[in-house]
Backbone as a chain_set.jsonl record, in Angstrom:
{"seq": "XXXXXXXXXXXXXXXXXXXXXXXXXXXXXXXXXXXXXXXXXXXXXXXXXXXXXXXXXXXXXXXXXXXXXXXXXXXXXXXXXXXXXXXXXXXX", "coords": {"N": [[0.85, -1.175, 0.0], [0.409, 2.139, -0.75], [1.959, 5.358, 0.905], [2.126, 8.571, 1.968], [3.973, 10.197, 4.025], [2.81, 12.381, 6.752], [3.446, 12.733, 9.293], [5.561, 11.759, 12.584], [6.728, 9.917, 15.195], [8.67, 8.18, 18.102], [8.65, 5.58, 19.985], [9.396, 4.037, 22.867], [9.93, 1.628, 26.163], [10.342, -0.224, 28.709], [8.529, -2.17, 29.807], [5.705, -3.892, 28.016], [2.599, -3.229, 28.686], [1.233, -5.624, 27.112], [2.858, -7.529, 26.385], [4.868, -7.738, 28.705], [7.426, -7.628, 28.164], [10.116, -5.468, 26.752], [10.042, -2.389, 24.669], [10.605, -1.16, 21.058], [9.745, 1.081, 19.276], [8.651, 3.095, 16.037], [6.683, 5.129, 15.302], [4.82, 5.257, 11.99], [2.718, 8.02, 11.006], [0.46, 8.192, 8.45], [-0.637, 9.297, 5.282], [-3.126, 7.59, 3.369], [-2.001, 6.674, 0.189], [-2.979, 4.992, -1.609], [-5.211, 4.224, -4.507], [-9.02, 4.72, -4.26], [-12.46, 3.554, -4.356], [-14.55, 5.93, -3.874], [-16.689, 7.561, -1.88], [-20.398, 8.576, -1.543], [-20.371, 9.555, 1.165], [-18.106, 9.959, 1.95], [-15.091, 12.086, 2.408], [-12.508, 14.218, 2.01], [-9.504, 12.929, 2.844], [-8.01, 9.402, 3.513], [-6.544, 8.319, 6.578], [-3.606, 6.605, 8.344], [-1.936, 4.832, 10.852], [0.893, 3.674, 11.406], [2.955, 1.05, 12.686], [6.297, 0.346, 13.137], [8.586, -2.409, 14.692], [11.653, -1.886, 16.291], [13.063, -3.557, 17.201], [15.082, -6.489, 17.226], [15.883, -5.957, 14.081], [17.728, -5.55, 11.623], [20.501, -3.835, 11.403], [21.04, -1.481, 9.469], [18.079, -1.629, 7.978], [16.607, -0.599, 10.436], [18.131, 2.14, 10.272], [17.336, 3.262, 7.822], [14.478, 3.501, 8.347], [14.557, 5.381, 10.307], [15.461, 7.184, 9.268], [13.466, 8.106, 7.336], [11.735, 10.989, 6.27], [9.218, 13.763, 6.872], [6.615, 13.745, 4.339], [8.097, 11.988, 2.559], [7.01, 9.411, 0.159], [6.154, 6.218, 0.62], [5.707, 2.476, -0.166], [3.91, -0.033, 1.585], [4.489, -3.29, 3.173], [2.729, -5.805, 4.141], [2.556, -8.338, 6.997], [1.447, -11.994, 7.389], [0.018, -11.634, 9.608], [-0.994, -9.275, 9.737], [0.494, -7.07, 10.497], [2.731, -4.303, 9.968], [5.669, -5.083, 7.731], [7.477, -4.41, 6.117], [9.156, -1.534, 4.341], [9.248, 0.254, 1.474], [11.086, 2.955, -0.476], [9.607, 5.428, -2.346], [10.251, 6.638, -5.03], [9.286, 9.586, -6.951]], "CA": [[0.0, 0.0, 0.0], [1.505, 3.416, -0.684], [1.831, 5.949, 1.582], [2.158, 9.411, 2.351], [4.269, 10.313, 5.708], [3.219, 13.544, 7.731], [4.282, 12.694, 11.067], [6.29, 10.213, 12.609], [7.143, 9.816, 16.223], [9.639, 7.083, 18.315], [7.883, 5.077, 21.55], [10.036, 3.211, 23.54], [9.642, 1.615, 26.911], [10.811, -0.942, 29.42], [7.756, -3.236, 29.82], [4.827, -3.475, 27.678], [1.369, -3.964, 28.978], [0.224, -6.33, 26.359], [3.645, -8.701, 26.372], [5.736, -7.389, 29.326], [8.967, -7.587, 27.014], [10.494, -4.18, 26.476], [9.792, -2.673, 23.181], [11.111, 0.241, 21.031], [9.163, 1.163, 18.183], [8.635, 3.712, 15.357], [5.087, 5.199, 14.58], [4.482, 6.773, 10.958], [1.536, 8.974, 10.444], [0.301, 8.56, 7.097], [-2.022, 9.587, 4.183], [-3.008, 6.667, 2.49], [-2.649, 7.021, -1.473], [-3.818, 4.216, -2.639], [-6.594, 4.677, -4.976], [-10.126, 3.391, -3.574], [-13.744, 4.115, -4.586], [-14.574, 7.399, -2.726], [-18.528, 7.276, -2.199], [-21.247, 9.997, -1.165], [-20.388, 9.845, 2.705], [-16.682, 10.333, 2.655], [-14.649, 13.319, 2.439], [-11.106, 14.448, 2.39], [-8.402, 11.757, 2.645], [-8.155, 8.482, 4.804], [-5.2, 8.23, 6.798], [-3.541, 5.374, 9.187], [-0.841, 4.724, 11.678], [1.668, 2.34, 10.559], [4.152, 0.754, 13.735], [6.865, -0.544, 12.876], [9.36, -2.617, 16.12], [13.002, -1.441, 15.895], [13.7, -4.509, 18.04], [15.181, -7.696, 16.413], [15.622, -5.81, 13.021], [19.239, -5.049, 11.357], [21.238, -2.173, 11.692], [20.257, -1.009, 7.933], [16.389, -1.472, 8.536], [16.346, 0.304, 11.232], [18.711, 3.358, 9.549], [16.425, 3.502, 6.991], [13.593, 3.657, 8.872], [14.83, 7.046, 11.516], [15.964, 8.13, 7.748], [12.02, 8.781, 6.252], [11.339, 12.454, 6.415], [7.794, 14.163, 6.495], [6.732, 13.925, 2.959], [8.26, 10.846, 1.944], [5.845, 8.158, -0.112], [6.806, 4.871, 0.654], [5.132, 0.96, -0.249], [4.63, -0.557, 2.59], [4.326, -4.332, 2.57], [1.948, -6.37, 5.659], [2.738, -9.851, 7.44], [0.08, -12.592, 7.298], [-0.959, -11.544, 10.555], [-1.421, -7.861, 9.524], [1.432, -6.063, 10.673], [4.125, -3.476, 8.879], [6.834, -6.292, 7.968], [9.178, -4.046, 5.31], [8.823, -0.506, 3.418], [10.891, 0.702, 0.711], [10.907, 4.596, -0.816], [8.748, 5.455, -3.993], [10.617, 7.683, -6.288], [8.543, 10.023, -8.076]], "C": [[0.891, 1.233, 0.0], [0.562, 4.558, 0.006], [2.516, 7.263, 1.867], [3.198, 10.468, 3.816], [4.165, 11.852, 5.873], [2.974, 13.913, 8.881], [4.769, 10.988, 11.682], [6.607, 10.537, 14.602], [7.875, 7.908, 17.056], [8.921, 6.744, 19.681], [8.502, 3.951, 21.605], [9.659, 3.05, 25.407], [10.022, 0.349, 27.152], [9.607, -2.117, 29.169], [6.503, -2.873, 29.211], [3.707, -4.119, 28.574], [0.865, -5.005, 28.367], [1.345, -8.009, 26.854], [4.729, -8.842, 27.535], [6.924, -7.826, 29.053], [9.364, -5.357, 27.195], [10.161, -4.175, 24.746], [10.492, -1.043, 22.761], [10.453, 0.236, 19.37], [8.534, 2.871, 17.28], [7.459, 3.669, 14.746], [5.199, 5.987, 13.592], [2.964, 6.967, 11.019], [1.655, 8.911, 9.36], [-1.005, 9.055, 6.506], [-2.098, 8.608, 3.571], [-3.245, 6.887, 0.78], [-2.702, 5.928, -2.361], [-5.071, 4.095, -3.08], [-7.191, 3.929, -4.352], [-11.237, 4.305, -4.036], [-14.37, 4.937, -3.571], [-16.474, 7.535, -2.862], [-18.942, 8.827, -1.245], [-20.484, 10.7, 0.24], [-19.0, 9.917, 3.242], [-16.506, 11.511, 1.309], [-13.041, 12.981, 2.563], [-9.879, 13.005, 2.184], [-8.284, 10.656, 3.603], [-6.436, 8.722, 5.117], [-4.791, 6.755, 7.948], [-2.14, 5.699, 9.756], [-0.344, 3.779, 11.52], [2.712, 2.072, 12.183], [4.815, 0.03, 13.338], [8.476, -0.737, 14.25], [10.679, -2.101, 15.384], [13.51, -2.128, 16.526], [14.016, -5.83, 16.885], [15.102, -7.267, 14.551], [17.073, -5.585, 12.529], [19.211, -3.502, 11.228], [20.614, -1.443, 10.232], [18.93, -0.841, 7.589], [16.292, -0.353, 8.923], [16.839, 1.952, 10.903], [17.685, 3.888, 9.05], [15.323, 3.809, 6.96], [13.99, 5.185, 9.766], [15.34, 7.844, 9.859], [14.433, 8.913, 7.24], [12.26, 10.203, 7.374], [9.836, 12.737, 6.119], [7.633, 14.337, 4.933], [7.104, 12.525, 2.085], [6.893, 9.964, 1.751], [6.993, 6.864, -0.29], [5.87, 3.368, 0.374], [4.725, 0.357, 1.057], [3.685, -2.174, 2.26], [4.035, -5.313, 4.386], [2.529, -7.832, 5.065], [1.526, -10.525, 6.912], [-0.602, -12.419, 8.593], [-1.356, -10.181, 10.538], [-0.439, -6.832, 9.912], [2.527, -5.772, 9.914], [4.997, -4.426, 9.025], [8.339, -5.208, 7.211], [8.324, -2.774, 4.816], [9.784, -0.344, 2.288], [10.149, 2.04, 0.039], [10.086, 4.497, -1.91], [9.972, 6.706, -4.589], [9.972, 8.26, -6.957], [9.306, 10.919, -9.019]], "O": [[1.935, 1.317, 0.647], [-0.646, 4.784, -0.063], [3.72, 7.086, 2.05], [2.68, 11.451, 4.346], [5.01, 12.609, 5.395], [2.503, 14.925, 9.4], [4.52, 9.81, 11.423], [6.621, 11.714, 14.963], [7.589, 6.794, 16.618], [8.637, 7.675, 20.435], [8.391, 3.017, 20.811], [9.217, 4.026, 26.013], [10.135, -0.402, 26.183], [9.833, -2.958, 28.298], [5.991, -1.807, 29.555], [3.797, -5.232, 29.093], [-0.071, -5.521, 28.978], [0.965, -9.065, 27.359], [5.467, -9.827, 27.517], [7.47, -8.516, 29.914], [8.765, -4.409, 27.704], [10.055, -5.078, 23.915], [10.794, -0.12, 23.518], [10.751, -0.578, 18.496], [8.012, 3.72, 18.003], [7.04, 2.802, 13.979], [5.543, 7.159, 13.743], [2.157, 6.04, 11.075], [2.671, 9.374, 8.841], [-2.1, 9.183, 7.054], [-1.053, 8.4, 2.955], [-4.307, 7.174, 0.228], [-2.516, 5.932, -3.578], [-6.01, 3.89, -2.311], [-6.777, 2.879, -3.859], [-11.109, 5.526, -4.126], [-14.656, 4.491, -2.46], [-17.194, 7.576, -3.86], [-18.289, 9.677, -0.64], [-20.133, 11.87, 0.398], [-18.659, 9.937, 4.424], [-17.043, 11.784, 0.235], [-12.481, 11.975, 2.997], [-9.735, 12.333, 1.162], [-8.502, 11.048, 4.75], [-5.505, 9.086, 4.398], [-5.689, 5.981, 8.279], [-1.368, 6.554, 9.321], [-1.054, 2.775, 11.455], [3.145, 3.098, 12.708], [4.361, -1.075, 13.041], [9.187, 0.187, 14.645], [10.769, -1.933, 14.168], [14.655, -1.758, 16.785], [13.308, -6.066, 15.906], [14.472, -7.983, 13.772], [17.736, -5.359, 13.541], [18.448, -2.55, 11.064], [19.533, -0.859, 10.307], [18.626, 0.121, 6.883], [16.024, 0.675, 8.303], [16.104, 2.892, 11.203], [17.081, 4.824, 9.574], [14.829, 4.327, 5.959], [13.219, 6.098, 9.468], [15.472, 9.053, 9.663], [14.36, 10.079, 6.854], [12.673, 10.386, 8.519], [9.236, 12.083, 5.265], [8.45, 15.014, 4.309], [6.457, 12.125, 1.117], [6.007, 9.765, 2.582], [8.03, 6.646, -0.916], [5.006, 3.437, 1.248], [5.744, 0.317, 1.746], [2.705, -2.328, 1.532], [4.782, -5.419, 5.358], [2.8, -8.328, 3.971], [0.703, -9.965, 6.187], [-1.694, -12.957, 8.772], [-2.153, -9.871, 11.424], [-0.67, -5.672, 9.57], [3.208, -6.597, 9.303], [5.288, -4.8, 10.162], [9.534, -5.179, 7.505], [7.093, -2.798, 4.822], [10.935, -0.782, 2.26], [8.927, 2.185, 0.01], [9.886, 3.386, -2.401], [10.123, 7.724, -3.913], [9.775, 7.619, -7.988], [8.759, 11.359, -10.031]]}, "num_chains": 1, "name": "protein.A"}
């Protein structure tokens, strides 16, 4: 799905509530621009929150990831259980 980024923030923390693991993870704010049939009762643009862990990932991932800037459109590409697994840049 391609995406939009304008805003991004970093949430890290010792123990989570859900898995009590520590976790350190990277939220984008996006616009979603992938086309979709836009009907009577919507408006404006959809958008979504993408998380992606910065735990258990390589050094180059993770770069690449604190690298996107507001503005950047990027792919991004879901697990089979639904979560952000990889992105890579769009070039326009």
């Amino acid at each position: 799905m391609k995406f939009e980024i304008i805003g991004y923030e970093r949430v890290k923390g010792e123990k989570s509530r859900k898995t009590g693991k520590p976790y350190d993870m990277r939220i984008l704010h996006c616009k979603d621009l992938t086309p979709f049939q836009k009907s009577a009762d919507f408006g404006g643009n959809k958008v979504e929150t993408i998380a992606f862990s910065l735990l258990n990932q390589t050094p180059d991932f993770v770069q690449r990831l604190l690298d996107l800037d507001i503005g950047s459109v990027i792919n991004v590409y879901y697990n089979r259980y639904g979560y952000a697994d990889s992105f890579e840049v769009v070039i326009e």
